[in-house]
N, C-alpha and C positions, 0 to 999 in steps of 0.2 A: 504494500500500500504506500510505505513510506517512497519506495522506487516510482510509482508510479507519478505521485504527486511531485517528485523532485522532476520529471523527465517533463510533465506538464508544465511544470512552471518554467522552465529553461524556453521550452517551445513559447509558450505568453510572453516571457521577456525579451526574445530574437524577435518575434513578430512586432511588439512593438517601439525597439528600436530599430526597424527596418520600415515605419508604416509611413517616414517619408521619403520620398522615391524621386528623380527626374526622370516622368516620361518621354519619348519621344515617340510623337503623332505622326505617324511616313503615311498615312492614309490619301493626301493628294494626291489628286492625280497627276498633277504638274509633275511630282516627283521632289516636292517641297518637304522640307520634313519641320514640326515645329516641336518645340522642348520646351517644358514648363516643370516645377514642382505639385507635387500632389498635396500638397497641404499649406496653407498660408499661415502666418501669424496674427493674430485676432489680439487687438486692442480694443476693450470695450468698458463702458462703464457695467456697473451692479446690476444693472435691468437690461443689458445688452440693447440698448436703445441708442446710444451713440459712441461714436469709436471708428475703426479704421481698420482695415488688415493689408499686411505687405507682404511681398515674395520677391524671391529674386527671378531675375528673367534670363533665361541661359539661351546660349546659340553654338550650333557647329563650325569651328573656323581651323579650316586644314587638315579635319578628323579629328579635333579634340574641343572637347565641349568648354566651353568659358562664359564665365558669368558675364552678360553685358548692361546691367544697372538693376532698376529698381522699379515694381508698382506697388500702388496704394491705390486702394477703392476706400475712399472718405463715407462716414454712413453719418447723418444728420449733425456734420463740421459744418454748418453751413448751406447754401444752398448752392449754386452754382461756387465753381474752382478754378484758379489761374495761381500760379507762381509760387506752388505752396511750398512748403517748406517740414521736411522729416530730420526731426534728431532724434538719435538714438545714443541712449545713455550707457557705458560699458562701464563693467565690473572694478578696471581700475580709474575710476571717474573722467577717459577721456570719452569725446563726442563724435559720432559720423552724422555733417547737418549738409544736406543734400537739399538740394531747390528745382522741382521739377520745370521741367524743357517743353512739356506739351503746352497746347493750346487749351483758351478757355473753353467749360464743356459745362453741363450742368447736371454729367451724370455720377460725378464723385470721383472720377479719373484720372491719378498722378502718376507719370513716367518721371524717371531719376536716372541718371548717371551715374558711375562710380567711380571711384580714380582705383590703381594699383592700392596705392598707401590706405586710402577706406577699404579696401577689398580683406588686405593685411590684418587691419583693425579687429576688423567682424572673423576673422580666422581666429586671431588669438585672444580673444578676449570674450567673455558671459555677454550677452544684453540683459540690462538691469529693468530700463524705463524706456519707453519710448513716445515721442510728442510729433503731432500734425497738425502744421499750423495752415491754416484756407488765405493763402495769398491776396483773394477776393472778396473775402467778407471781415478777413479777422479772426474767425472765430478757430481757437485752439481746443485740441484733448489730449491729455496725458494722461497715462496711466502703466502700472509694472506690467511688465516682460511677465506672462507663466512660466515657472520653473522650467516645464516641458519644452518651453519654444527658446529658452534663455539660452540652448546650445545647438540653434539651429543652423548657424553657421557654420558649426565644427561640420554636424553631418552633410550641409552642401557641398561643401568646398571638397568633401573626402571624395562624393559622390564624381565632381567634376574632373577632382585628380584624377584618379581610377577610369576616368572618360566613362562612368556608369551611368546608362538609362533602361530603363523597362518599354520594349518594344511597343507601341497600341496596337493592337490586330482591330 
């Protein structure tokens, strides 16, 4: 019994340090393939009523997968969005504050940029806190990093070294 319950839980704890993943979508026809993470990070208040979630955005460059910036879907920041603005708070209190490049939209929609040295950052170091600020209206939300999501970086960056995605059929 004690066997049994030891081999399950090992199985429950691989699953869910594995349960996020970059896929790659080759399903066009074109012969495009597109790569995304399967899980975002969810900043929310208590009532899950306003807050934000971000991912990183990956792409194929010469056979090997590489981070190329940052989204944010804003959830009642605000109403429409322009020039907004993500810091993230790390573990040794420095900061990655990213200003997104897209255009005004009023569906909650921030692209970001990343440099090497932010890429660095989000490698070696926890995310503690994180803040989006609505370029357009003003209106900001912070709130902590879930423990869960606080080393989501480590798992990206391993996934992207390793050139790992999970094929879509």
């Amino acid at each position: 019994m004690k066997k049994t319950l030891l081999i399950l839980t090992a199985v429950v704890c691989a699953f869910a340090a594995k349960s996020q993943t970059i896929i790659g979508d080759c399903t066009d026809l074109s012969g495009d393939c597109l790569y995304y993470v399967s899980e975002n990070i969810i900043v929310t208040n208590a009532e899950k009523s306003k807050g934000f979630t971000f991912h990183p955005s990956c792409e194929m460059k010469n056979g090997q997968l590489a981070c190329s910036g940052i989204i944010a879907q804003l959830v009642n920041v605000g109403s429409c969005c322009e020039k907004n603005t993500l810091i993230i708070l790390l573990d040794d209190g420095s900061k990655v504050m990213l200003t997104s490049w897209n255009k005004f939209n009023c569906e909650g929609n921030a692209y970001f940029n990343i440099t090497r040295d932010e890429m660095q950052l989000l490698r070696e170091h926890k995310m503690v806190k994180a803040q989006i600020k609505n370029g357009f209206t003003y209106d900001s939300f912070v709130n902590d990093i879930s423990e869960k999501n606080q080393e989501y970086f480590f798992r990206y960056f391993k996934e992207i070294d390793a050139n790992q995605f999970t094929p879509r059929k």
